[in-house]
N, C-alpha and C positions, 0 to 999 in steps of 0.2 A: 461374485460368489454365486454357485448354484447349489442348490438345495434338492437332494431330491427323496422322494418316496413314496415306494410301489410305482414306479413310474413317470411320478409329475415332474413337474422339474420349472422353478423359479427361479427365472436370471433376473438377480437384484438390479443388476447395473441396466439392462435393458428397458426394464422398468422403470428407471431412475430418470433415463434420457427422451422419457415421449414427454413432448411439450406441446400444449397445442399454440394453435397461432389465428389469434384471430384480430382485426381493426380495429385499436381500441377508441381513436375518434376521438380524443380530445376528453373519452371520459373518465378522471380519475378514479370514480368507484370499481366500475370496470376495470380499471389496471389495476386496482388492490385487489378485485375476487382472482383475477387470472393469474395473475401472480401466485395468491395462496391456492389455487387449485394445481399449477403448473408445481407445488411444493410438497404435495399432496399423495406420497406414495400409498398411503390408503387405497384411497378414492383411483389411482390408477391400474392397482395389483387386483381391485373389483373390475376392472374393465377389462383385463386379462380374464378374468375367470367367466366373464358376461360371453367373453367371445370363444370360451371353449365348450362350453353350456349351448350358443348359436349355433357355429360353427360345428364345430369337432364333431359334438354328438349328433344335433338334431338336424346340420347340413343347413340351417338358415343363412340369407346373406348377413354380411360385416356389419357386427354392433359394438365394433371398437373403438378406439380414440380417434381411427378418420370417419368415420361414421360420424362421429360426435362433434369434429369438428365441423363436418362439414355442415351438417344442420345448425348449429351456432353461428356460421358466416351468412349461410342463409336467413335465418331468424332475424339476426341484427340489421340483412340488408332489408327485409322486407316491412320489419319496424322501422327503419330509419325515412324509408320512402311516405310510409302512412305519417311519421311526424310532421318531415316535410310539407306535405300535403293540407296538416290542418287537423288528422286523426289522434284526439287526443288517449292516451295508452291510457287504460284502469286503474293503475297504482295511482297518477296522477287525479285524474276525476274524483274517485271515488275516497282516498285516504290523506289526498294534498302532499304528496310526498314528490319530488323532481321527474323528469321524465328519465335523468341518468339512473333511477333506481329503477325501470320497465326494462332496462336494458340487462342490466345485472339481473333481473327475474328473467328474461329471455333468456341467456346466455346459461344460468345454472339451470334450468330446466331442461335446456337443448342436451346438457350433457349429462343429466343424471334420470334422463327419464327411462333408462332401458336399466336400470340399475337390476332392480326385483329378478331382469333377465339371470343374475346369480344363481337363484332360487328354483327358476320354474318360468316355463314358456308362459304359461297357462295364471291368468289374473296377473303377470307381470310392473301390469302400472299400478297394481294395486302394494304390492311386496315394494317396490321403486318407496314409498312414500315413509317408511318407515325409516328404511337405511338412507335416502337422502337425508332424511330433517339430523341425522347424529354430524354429519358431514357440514350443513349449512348453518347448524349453531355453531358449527369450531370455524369454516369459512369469515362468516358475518361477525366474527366476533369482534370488529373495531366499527360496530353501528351501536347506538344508543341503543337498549332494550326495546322499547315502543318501535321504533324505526327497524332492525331483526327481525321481530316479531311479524310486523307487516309484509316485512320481504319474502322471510319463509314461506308464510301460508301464502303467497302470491305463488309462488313459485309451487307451493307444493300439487296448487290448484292447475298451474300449468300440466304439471306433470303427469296427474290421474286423468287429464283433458286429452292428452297427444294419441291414445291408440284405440282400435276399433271395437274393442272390449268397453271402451267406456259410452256410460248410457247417456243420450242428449247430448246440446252444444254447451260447448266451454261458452263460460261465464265471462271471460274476460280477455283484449285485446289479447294481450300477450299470449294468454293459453291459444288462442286462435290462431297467432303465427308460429307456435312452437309444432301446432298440429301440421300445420300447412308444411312449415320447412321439415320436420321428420319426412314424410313422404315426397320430396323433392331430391334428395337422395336415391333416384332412379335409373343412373343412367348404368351403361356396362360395367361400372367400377362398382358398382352395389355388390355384384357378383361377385366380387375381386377373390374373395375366399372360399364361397361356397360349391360345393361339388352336387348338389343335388339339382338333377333335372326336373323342373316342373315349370307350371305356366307363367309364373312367378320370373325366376331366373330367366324362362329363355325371352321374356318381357322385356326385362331388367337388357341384357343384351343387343338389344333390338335400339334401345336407347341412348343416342349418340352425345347431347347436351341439353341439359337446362339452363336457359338462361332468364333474369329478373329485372325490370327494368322498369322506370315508372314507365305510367302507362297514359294511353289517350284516350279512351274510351270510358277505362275505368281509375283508378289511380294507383294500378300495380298492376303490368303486364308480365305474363310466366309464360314463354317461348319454348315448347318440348320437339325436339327435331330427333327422328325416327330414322333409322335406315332399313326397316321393313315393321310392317302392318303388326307384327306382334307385339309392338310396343304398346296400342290402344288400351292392351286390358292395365296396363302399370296405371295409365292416363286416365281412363273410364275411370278406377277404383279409387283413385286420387280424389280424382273430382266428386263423387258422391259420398264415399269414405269419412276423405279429412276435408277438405275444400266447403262440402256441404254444414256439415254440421260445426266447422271452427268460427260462423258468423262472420267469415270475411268472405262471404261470396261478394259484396254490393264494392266491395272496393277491387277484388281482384280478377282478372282476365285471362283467360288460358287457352291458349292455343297449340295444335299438334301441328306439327309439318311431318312432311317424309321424303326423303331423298330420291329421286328419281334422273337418273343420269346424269348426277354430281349437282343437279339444281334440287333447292327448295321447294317444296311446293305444298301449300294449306292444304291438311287432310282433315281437320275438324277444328271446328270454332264450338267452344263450347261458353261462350259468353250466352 
């Protein structure tokens, strides 16, 4: 059924059928949040309106459900390499709660930190924090209260952490990797929607793959490979942006390539 007036126009069913999809790893909790968010026509019919408010109007790149996903596969992969490793996640430390509830704080932040984008470009992460917490008390609602309680505000702490509006470095693992994988979301498919030329986009473009992988030098290697020189500024602003102030500089590595005659070749080491 479509619905329409003055113009808009809401396909129910379309809406109904975006599921994200992301590893859930053997974590139960994670399979109970993804499930009730994958159920969640709310929370999806706001992602629709997130991406006409970007898009449509203001010509920004995709802050839709692949946008979302994709920074959630990101998030979890680059948590999952820090646990490995020995990096113990905040919820953990600091509240004694499992390391599968850092992951569940990852993963709702990765997708509801553009939320505010409904509202207004402009203090976005700040508006995000409002309308997620109505979402993640009906989400979390099969957690003990004390256990909820913790999650949310972990989460919500993620979320006001992720964008360049906000003052100082996140507090906490998690918010630190949610920072990091928003802006890893760089490559030509960023663009995928947007029509507006700037340095930004033809950046975005320039940008062939990101790839995450533990690492040797440090204990997260981030791979960005260029097919021409304009991709640096996406790469520069990353790394001082989000990279700097998310406190995962001492674990994470990042390096640029650029394509020069089908071959690879280092164009900046920014370890």
């Amino acid at each position: 059924m479509v619905f329409s007036r003055k113009g808009m126009k809401i396909d129910e069913f379309r809406i109904s059928q975006i599921r994200l999809l992301v590893d859930i790893n053997g974590n139960e909790l994670l399979e109970k949040v993804l499930n009730a968010v994958n159920e969640d026509r709310g929370l999806k019919t706001l992602w629709k309106v997130i991406n006409v408010n970007a898009t449509d109007r203001l010509g920004y790149s995709d802050h839709g459900p692949k946008h979302f996903q994709i920074v959630a596969n990101h998030a979890l992969h680059i948590l999952r390499i820090l646990n490995k490793k020995g990096v113990t996640a905040s919820i953990v430390k600091d509240f004694g709660l499992s390391y599968k509830h850092s992951e569940v704080v990852v993963f709702l932040a990765s997708i509801m930190h553009d939320l505010g984008m409904s509202i207004h470009r402009v203090n976005h992460e700040q508006f995000s924090l409002f309308l997620a917490r109505d979402f993640l008390n009906k989400i979390l609602d099969f957690m003990a209260i004390e256990e909820k309680m913790v999650v949310i505000s972990e989460t919500l702490h993620a979320i006001i952490s992720h964008s360049h509006g906000s003052s100082g470095k996140t507090s906490t693992i998690e918010g630190g990797v949610v920072r990091v994988a928003d802006a890893l979301d760089m490559t030509k498919g960023r663009a995928r929607i947007s029509h507006l030329v700037d340095i930004e986009n033809v950046s975005n473009h320039a940008i062939k793959s990101v790839l995450i992988n533990e690492g040797k030098d440090k204990i997260v290697d981030i791979k960005i490979v260029m097919t021409n020189p304009a991709g640096i500024f996406q790469i520069d602003d990353f790394v001082e942006e989000k990279l700097g102030p998310s406190g995962l500089g001492k674990y994470i590595d990042v390096k640029a390539y650029i394509i020069e005659n089908g071959v690879e070749k280092l164009f900046k080491d920014f370890q």
